[in-house]
Structure formats: C-alpha cells, structure tokens
Backbone of each chain as ProteinMPNN parsed JSONL, in Angstrom:
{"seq_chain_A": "XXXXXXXXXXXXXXXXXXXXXXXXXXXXXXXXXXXXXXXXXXXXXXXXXXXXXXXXXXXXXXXXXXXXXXXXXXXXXXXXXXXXXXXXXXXXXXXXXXXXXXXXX", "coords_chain_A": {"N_chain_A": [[3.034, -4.755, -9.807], [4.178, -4.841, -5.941], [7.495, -5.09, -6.43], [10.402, -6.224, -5.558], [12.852, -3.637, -5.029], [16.548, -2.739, -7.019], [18.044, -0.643, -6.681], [20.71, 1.287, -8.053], [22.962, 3.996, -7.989], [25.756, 5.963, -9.588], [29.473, 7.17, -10.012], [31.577, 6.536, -11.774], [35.148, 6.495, -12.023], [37.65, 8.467, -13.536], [38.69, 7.802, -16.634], [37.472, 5.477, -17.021], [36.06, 3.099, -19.127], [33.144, 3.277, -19.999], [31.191, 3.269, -21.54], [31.64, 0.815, -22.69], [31.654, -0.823, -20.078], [28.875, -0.449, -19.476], [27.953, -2.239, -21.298], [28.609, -4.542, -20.701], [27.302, -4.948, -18.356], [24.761, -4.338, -19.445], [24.823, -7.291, -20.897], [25.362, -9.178, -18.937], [23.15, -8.746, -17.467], [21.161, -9.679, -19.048], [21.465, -12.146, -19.445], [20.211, -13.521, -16.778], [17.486, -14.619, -15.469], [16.556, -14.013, -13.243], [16.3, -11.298, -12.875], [13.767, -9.023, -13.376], [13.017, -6.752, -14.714], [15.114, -4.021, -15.89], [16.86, -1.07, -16.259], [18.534, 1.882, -17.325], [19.949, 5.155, -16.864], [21.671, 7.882, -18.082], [22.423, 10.761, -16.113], [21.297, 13.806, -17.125], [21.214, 16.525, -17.105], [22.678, 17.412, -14.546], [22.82, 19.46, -12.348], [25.115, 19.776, -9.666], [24.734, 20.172, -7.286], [22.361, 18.721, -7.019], [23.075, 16.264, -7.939], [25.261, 15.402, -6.857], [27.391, 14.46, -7.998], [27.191, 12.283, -8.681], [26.722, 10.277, -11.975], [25.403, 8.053, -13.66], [22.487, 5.883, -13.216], [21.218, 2.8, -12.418], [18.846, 0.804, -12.644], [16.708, -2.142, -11.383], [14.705, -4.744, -11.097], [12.729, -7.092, -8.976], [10.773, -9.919, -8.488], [10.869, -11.263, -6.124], [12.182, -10.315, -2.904], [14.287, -12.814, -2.744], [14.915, -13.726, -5.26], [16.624, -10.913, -5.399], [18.639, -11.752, -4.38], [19.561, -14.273, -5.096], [20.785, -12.713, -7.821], [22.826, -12.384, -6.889], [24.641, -13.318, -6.067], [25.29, -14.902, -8.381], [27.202, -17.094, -10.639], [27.962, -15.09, -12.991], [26.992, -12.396, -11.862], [28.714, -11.6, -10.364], [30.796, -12.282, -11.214], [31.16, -10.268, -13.489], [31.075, -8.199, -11.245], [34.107, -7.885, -10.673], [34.875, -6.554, -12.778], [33.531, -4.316, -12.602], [33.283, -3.102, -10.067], [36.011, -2.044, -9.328], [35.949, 0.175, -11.064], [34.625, 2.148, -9.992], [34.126, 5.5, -8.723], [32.349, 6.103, -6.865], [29.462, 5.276, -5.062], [25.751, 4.8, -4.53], [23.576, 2.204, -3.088], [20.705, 1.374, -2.932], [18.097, -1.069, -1.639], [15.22, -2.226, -1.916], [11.046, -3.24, -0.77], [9.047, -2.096, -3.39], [6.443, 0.657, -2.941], [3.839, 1.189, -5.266], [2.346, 3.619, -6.914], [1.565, 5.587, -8.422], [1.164, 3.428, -11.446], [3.591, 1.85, -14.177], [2.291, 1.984, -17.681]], "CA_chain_A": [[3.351, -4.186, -8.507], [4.928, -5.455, -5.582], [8.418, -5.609, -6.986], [11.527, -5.892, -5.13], [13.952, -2.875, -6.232], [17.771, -2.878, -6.816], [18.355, 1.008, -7.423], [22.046, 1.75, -8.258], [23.708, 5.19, -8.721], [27.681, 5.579, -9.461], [30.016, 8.18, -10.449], [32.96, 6.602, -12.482], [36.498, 6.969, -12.272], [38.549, 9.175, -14.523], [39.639, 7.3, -17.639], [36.907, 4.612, -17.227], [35.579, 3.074, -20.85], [32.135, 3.459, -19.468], [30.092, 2.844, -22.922], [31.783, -1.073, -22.567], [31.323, -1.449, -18.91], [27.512, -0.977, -19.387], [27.594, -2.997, -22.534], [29.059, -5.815, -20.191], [26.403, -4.629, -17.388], [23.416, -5.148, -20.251], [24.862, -8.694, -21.317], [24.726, -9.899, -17.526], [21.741, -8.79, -17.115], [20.495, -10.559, -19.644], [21.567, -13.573, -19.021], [20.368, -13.707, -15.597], [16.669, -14.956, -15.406], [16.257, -13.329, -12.081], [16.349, -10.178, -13.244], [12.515, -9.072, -14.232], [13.213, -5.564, -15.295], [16.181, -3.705, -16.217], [16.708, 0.286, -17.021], [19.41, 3.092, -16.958], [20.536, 5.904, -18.059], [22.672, 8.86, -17.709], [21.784, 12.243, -15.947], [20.847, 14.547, -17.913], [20.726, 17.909, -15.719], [24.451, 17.988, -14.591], [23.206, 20.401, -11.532], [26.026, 19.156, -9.217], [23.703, 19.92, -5.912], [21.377, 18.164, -7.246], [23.556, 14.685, -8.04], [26.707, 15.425, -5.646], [28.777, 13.989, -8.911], [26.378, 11.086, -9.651], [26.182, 10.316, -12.845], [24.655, 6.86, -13.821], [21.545, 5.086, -12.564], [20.942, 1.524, -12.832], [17.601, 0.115, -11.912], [16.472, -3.408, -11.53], [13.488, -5.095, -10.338], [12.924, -8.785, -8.78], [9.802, -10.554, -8.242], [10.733, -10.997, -4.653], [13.736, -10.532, -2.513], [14.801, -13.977, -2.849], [15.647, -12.82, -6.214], [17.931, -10.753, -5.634], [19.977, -12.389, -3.271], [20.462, -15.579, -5.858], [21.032, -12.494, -8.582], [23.663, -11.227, -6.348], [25.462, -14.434, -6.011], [24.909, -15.461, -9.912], [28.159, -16.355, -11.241], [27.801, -13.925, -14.022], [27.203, -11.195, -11.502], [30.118, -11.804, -9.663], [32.09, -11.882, -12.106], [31.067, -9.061, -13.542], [31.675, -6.738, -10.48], [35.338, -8.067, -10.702], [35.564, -5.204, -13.151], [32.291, -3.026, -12.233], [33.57, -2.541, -8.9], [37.023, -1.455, -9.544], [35.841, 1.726, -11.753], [33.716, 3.36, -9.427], [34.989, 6.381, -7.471], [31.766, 6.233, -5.447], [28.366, 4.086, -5.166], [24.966, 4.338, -3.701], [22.66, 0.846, -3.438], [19.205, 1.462, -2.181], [17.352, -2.312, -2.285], [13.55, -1.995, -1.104], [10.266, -3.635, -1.342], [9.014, -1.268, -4.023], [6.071, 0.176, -3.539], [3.625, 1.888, -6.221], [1.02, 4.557, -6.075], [0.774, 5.092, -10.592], [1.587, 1.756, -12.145], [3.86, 2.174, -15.278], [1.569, 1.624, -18.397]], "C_chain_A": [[3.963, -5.235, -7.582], [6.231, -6.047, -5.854], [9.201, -5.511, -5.789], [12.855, -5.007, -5.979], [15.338, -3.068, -5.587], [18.125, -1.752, -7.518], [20.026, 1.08, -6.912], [22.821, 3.312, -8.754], [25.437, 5.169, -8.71], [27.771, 6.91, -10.545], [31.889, 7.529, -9.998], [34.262, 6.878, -12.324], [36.932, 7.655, -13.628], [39.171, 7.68, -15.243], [38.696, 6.174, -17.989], [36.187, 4.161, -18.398], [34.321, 2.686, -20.546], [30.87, 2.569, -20.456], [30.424, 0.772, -23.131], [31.683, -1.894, -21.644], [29.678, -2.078, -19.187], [27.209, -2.015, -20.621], [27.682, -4.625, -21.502], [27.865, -5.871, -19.228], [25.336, -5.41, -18.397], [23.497, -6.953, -20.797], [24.879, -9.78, -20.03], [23.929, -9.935, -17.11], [20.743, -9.546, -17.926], [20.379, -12.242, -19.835], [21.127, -14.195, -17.592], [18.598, -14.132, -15.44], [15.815, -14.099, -14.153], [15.647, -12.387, -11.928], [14.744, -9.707, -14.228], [12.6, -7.715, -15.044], [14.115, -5.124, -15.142], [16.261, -1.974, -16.695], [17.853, 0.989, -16.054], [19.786, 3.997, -17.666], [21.482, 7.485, -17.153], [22.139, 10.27, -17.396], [21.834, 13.067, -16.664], [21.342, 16.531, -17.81], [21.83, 18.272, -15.373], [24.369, 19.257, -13.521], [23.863, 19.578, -10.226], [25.294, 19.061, -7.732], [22.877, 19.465, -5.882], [22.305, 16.125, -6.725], [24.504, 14.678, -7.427], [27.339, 14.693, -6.564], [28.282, 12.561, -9.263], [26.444, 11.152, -11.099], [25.346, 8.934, -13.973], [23.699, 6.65, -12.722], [21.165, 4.07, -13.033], [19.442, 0.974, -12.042], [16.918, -1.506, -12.357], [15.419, -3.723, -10.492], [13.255, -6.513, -10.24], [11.306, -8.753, -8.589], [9.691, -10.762, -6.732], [12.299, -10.568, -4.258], [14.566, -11.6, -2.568], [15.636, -14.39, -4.757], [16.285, -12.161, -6.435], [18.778, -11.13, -5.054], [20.344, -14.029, -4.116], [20.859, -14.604, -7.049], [22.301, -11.966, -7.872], [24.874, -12.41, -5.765], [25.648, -15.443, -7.253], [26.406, -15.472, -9.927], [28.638, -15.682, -12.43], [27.826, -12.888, -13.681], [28.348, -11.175, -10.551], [31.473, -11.377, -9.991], [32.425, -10.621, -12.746], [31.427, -7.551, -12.554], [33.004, -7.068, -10.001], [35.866, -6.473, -11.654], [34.337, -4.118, -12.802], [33.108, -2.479, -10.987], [34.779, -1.467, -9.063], [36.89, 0.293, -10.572], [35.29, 2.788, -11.396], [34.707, 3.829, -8.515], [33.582, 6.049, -5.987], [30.495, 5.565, -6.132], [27.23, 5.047, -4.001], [24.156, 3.088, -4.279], [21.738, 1.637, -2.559], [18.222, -0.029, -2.811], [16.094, -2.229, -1.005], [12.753, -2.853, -1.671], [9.344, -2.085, -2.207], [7.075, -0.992, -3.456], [4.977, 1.538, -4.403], [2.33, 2.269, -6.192], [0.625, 4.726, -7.866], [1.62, 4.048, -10.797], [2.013, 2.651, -13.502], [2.77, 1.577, -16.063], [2.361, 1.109, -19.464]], "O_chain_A": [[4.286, -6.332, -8.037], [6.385, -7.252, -5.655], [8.778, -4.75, -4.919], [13.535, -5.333, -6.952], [15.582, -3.366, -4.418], [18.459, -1.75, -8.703], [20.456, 0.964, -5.764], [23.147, 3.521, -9.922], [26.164, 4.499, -7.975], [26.993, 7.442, -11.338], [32.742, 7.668, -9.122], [34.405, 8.045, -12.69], [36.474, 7.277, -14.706], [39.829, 6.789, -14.705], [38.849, 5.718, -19.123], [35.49, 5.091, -18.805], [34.179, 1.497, -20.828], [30.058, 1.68, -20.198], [29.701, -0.139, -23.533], [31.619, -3.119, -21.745], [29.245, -3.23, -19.182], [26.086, -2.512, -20.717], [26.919, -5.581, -21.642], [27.311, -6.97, -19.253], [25.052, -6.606, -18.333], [22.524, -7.674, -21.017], [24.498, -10.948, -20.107], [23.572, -10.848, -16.365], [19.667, -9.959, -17.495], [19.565, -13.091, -20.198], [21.617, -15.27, -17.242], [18.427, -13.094, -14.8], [14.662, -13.675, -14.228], [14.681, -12.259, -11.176], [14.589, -9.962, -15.422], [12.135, -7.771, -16.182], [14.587, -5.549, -14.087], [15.544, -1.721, -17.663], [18.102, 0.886, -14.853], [19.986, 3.905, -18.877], [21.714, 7.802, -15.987], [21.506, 10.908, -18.238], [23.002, 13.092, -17.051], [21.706, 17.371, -18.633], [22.22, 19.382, -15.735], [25.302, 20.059, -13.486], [23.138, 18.715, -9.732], [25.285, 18.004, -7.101], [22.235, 19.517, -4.834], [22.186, 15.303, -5.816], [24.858, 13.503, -7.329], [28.148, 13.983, -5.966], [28.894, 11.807, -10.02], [26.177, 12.273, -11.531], [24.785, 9.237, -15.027], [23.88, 7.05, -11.571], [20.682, 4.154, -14.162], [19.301, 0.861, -10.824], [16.711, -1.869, -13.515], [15.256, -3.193, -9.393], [13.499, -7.223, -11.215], [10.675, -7.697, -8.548], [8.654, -10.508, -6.119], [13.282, -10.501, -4.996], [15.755, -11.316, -2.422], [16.568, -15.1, -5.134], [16.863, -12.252, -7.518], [19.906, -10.714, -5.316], [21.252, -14.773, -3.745], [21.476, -15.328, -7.83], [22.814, -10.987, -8.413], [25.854, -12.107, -5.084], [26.081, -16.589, -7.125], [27.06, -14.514, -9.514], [29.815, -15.814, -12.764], [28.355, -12.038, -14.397], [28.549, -10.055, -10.081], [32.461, -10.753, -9.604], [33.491, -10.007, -12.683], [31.816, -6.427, -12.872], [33.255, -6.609, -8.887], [36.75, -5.655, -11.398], [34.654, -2.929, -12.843], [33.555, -1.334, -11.055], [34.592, -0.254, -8.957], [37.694, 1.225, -10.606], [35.258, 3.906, -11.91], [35.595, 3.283, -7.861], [33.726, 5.868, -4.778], [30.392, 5.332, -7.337], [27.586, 5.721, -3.034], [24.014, 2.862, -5.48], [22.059, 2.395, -1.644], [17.768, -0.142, -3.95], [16.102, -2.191, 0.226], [13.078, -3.388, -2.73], [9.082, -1.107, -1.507], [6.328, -1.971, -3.467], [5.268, 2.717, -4.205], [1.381, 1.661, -5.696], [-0.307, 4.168, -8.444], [2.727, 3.908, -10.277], [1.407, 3.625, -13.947], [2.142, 0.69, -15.484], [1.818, 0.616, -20.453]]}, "seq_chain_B": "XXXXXXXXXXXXXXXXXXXXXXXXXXXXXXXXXXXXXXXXXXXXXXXXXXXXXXXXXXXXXXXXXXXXXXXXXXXXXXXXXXXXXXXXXXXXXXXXXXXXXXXXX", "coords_chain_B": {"N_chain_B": [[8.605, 1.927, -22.774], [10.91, 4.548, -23.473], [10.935, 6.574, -21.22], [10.958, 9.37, -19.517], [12.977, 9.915, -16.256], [12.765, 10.542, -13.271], [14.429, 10.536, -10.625], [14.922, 10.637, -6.831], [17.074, 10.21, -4.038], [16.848, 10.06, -0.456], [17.925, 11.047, 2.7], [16.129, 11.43, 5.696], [15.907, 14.136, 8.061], [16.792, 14.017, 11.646], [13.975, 13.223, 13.72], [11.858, 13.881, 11.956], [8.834, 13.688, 10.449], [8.448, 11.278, 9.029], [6.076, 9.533, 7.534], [3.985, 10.695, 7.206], [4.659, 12.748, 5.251], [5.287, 11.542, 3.78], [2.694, 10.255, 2.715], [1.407, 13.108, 1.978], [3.201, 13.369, -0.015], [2.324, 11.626, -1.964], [-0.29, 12.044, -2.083], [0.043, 14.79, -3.304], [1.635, 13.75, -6.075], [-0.49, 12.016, -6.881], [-2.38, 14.343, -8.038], [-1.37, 15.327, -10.289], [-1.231, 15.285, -13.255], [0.908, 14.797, -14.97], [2.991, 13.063, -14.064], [3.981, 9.942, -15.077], [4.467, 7.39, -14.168], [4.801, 6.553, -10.1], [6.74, 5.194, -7.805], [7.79, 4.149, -4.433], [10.13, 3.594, -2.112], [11.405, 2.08, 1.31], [14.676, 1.344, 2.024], [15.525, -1.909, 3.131], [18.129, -2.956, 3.756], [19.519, -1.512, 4.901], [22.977, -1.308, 5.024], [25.706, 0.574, 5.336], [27.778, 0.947, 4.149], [26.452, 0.901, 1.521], [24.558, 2.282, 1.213], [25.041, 4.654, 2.173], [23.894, 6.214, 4.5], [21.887, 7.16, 3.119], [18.12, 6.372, 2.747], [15.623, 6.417, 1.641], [13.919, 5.945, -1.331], [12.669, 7.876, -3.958], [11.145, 7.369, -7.136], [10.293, 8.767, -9.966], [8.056, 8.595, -13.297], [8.258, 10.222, -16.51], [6.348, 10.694, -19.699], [8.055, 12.492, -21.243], [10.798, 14.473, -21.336], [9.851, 17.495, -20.971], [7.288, 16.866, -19.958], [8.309, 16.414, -16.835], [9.43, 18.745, -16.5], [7.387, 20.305, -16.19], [5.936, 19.354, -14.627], [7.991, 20.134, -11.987], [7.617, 22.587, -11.739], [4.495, 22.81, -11.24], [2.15, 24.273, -9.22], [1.236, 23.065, -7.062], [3.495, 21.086, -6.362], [5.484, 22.522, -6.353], [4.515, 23.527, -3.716], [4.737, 21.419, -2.243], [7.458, 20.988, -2.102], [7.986, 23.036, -0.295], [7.198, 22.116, 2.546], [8.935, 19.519, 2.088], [11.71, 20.112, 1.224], [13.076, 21.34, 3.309], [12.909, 18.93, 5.592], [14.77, 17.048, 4.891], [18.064, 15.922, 5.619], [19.685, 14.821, 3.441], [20.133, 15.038, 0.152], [20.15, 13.334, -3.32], [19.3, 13.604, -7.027], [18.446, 12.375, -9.968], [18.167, 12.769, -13.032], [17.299, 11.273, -16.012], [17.312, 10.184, -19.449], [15.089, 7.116, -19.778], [17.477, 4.014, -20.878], [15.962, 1.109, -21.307], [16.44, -2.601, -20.962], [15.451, -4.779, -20.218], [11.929, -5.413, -19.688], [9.118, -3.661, -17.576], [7.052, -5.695, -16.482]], "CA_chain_B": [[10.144, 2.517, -22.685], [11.28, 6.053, -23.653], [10.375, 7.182, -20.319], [12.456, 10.108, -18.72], [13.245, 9.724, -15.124], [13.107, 11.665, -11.848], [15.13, 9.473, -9.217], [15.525, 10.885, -5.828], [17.125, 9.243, -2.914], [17.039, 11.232, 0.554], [18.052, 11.345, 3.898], [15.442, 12.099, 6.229], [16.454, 14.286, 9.319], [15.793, 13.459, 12.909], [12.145, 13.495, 14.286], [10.628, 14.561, 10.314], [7.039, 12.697, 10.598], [8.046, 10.561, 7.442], [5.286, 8.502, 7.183], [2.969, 12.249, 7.147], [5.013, 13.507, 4.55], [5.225, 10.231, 2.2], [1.356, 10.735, 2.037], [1.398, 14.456, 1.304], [4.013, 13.683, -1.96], [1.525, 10.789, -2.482], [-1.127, 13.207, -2.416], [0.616, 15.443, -4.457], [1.823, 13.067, -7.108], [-1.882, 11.738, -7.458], [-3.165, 14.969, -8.202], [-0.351, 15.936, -11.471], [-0.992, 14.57, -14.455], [2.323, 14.592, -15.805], [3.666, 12.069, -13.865], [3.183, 8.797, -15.701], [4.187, 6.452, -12.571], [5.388, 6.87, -9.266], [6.949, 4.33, -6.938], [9.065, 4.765, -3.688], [10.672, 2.491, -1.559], [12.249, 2.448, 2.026], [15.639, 0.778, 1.991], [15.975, -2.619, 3.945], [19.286, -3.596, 3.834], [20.897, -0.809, 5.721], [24.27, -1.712, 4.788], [26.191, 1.808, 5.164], [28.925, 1.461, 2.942], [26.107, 0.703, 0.106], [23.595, 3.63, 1.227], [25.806, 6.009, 2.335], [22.695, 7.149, 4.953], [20.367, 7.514, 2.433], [17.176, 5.699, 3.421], [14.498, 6.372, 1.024], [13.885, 5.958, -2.757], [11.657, 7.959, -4.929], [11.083, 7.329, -8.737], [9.371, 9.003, -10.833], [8.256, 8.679, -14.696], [7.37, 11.373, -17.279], [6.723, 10.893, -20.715], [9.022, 12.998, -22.293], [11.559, 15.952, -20.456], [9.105, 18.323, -20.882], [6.291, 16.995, -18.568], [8.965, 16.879, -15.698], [9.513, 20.602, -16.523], [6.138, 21.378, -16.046], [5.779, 19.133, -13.131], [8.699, 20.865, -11.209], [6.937, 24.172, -11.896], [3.624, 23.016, -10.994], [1.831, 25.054, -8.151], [1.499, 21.752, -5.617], [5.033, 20.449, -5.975], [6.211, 24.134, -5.344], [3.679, 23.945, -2.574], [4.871, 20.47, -1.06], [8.753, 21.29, -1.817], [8.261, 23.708, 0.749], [7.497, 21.261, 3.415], [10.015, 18.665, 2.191], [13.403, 20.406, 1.695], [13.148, 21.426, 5.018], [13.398, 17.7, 6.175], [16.047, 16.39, 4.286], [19.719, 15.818, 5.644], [20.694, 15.216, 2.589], [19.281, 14.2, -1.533], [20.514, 12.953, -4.432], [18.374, 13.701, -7.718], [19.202, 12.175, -10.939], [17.029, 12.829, -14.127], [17.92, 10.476, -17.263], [16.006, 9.546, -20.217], [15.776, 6.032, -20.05], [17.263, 3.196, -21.397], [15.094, 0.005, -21.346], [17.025, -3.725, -21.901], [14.369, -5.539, -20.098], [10.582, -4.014, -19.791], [8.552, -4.461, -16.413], [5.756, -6.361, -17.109]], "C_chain_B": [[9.826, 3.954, -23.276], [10.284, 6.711, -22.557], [11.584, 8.234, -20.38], [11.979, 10.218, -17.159], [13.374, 10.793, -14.332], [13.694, 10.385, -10.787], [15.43, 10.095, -8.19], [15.856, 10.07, -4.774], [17.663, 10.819, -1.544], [17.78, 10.562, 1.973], [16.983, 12.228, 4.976], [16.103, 12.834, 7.756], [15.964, 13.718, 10.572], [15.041, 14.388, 13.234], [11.78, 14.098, 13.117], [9.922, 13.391, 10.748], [7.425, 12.035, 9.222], [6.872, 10.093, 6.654], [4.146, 9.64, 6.279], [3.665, 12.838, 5.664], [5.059, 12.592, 3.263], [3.962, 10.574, 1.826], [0.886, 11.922, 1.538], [1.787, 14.069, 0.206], [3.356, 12.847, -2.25], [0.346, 11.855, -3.243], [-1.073, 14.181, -3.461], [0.768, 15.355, -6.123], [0.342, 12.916, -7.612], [-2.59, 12.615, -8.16], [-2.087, 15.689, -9.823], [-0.614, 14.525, -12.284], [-0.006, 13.776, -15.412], [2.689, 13.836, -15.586], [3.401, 10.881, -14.409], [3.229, 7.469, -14.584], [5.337, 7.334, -11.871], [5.533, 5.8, -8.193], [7.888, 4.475, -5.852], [9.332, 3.71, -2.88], [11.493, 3.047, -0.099], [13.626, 1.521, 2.227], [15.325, -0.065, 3.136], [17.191, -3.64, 4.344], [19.884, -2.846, 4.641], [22.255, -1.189, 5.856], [25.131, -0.396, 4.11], [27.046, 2.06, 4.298], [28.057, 1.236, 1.998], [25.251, 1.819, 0.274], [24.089, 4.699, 1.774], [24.534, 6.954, 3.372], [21.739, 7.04, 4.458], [19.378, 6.123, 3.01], [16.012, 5.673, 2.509], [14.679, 6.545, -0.238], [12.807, 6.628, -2.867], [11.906, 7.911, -6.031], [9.506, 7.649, -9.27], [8.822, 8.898, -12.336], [7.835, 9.503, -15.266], [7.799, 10.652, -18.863], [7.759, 11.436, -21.917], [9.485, 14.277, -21.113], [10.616, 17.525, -20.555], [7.531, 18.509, -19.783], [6.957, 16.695, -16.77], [9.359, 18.392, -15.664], [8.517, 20.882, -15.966], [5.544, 20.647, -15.056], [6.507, 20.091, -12.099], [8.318, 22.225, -10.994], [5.67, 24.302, -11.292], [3.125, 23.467, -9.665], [2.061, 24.054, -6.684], [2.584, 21.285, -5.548], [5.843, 21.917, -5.62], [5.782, 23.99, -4.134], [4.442, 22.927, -1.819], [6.912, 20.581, -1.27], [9.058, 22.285, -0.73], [8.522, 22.931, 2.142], [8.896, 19.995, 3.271], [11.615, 19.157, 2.115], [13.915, 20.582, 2.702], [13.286, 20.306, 5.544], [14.117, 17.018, 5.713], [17.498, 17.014, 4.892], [20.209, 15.612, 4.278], [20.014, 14.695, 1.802], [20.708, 13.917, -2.41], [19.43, 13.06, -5.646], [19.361, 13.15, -9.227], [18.142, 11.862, -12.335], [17.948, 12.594, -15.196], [16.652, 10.213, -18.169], [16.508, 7.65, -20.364], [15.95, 4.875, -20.586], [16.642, 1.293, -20.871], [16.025, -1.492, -22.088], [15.627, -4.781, -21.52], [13.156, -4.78, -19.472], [10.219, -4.145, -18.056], [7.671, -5.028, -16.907], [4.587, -6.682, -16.047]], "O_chain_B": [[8.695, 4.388, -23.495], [9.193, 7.225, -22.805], [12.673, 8.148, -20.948], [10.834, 10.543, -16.846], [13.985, 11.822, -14.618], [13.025, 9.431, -10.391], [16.616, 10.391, -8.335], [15.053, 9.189, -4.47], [18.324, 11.855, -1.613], [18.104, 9.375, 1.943], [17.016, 13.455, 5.061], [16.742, 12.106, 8.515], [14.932, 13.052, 10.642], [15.086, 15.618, 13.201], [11.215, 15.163, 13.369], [10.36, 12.373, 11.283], [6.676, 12.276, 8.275], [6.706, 10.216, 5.44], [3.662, 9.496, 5.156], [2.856, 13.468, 4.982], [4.903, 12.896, 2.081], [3.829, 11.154, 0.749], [-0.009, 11.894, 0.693], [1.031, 14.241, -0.75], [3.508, 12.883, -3.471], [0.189, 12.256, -4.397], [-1.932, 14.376, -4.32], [0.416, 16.109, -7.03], [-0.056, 13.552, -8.588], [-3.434, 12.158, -8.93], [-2.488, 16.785, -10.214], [-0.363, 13.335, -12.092], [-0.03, 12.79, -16.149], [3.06, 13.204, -16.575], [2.217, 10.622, -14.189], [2.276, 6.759, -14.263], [6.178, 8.14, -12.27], [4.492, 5.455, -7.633], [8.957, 4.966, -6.215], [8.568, 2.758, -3.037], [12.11, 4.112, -0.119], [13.228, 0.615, 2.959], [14.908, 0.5, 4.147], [17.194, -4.692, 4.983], [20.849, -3.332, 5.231], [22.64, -1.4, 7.006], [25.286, -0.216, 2.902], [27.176, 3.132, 3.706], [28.747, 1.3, 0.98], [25.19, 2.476, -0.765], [23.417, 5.73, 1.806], [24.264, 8.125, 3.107], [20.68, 6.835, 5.051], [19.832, 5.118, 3.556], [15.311, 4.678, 2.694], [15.603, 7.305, -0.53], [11.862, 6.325, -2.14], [13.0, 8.403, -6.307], [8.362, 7.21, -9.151], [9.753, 9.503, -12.867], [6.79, 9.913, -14.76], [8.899, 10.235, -19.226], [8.093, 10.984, -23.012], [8.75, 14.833, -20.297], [11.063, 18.555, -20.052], [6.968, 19.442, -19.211], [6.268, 16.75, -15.751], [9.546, 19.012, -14.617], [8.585, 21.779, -15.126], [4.584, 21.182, -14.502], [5.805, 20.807, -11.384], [8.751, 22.894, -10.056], [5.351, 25.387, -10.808], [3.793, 22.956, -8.766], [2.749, 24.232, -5.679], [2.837, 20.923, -4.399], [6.641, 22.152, -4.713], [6.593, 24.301, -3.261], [4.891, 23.315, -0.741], [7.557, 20.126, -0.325], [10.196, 22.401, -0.275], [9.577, 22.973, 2.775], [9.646, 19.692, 4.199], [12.528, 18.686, 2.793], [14.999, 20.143, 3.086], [14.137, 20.504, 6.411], [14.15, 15.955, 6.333], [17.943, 18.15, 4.731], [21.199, 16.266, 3.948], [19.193, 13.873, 2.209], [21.882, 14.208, -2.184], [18.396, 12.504, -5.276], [20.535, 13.419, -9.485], [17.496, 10.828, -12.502], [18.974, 13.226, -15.444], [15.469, 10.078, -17.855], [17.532, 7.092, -20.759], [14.91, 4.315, -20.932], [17.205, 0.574, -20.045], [16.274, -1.587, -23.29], [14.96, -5.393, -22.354], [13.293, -3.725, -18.853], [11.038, -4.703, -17.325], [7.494, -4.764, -18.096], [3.535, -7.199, -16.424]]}, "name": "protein", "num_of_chains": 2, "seq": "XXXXXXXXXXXXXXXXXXXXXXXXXXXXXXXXXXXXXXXXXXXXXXXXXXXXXXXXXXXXXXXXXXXXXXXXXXXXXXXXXXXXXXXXXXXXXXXXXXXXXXXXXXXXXXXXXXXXXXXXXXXXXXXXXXXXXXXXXXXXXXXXXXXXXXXXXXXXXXXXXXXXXXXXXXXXXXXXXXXXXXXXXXXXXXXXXXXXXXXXXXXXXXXXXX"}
C-alpha cells in the first residue's frame, strides 16, 4: 500500500502499429528501476459511452512520488515518448497518491 | 496476475459531497465479494491537458470477467449507482483483462 499511481488511458491514431509501440512501452519499463509495478491491457467491452473511444490502459505504480518524477525524466522514457506521443489521437494521465481499501493478493 | 480490470476515472459535478460518496462505494465495495482489490486515487497534478477534468481514479480487480458481471448486477452497486451517476459530469470506464510485466509486491 501506499503507492504512488501513474494511470494512463489513450486512444491511438488510425494506422498506428500498436502491438510494437507497447512492445517498446514494456522494454522501457523494464529497464527503468523506478518503476515498481507495471500492467495494461486493452478494453474489452467496446461500449463507446462507457470509454468515449478509449481504448488502452497503462498502469504504473512508484514507491513514492519522487519516483515518478525521476521516471518521467529517465532518458529511456523520454525517448520513448518521442514516438509514444506522436500516435495518440487523445490521452488521459491521472497521477495520485493511491490509496487502498482490498489489497491485491 | 490474470486479473480483469474495472478502471473508472470521473468528473465530479459541482457541490457532489465527494468525500460522503467515496465512503458509500467504500462501503459498498467492502461488502461484495467479487471484488478482489479496490484502490482509488484523487489526482494531484491537475495538469489539464493530461486530465482532461477528470479528477478521480477508481480501480477495481476481479478474478476473472465473470465476477465483474456479477458485481455490476449485484443489488448494492445497483443500489449505490443510483446515487453516483447522478454526480458525475462526466466518466470514463475501461474493463481489460490484464496484462502483468512487472507484479506489485
């Protein structure tokens, strides 16, 4: 408990090679020490009033905030949203202190 | 891992009692089985072009797409969706099964 979160949703551009972005996404993240937890995946559900055209979620979790603000200046992640950025039509970030009422098991 | 995901992010309207209503879906959550965790977060970055408004995180986990079925159905989240749709300017919901590169721990 007590994590700091880095919740990401995005909805893609037309034409985008999506399956190699996140491949590039999972190999930055792994290289990044910072980074205590890692998870995403693709909506499922597809009711459009539900996700307003979302369709990825990226979630990441720090140890504190001071964590993500050196993962967010890494140059690995930097570099990386040289091409992340450019493919999204649209973005939300939501970064909070997380916090938790059931603990994952 | 092999969780499946409930992610909402909201918009609360003006004057909703947030704080009153976080402890109701607390309340709520606590009392459903299904859910396997539940963590929520209030955004502190406010940085509009990255939250687009939105202001609040919830995440949820279920074992498998079938005990979010039978959460969404269950009598108390019918009961407390009554009070909460009504205070939302605006959601986002995005249910994925998901993938796991790094665990929490």
């Amino acid at each position: 408990m007590g994590t700091y979160n880095h919740y990401v949703i995005v909805k893609f551009k037309d034409g985008v090679k999506v399956e190699e972005l996140i491949q590039e996404m999972e190999k930055m993240v792994s290289g990044i020490d910072h980074v205590k937890s890692f998870e995403w995946g693709k909506d499922t559900e597809g009711h459009d009033m539900l996700t307003q055209g979302f369709t990825h979620a990226f979630l990441m979790t720090f140890n504190e905030k001071e964590a993500l603000n050196a993962f967010q200046v890494h140059p690995n992640h930097v570099e990386f949203s040289k091409i992340f950025s450019p493919a999204l039509e649209k973005i939300v970030v939501m970064d909070f202190p997380s916090i938790t009422l059931k603990a994952p098991t």
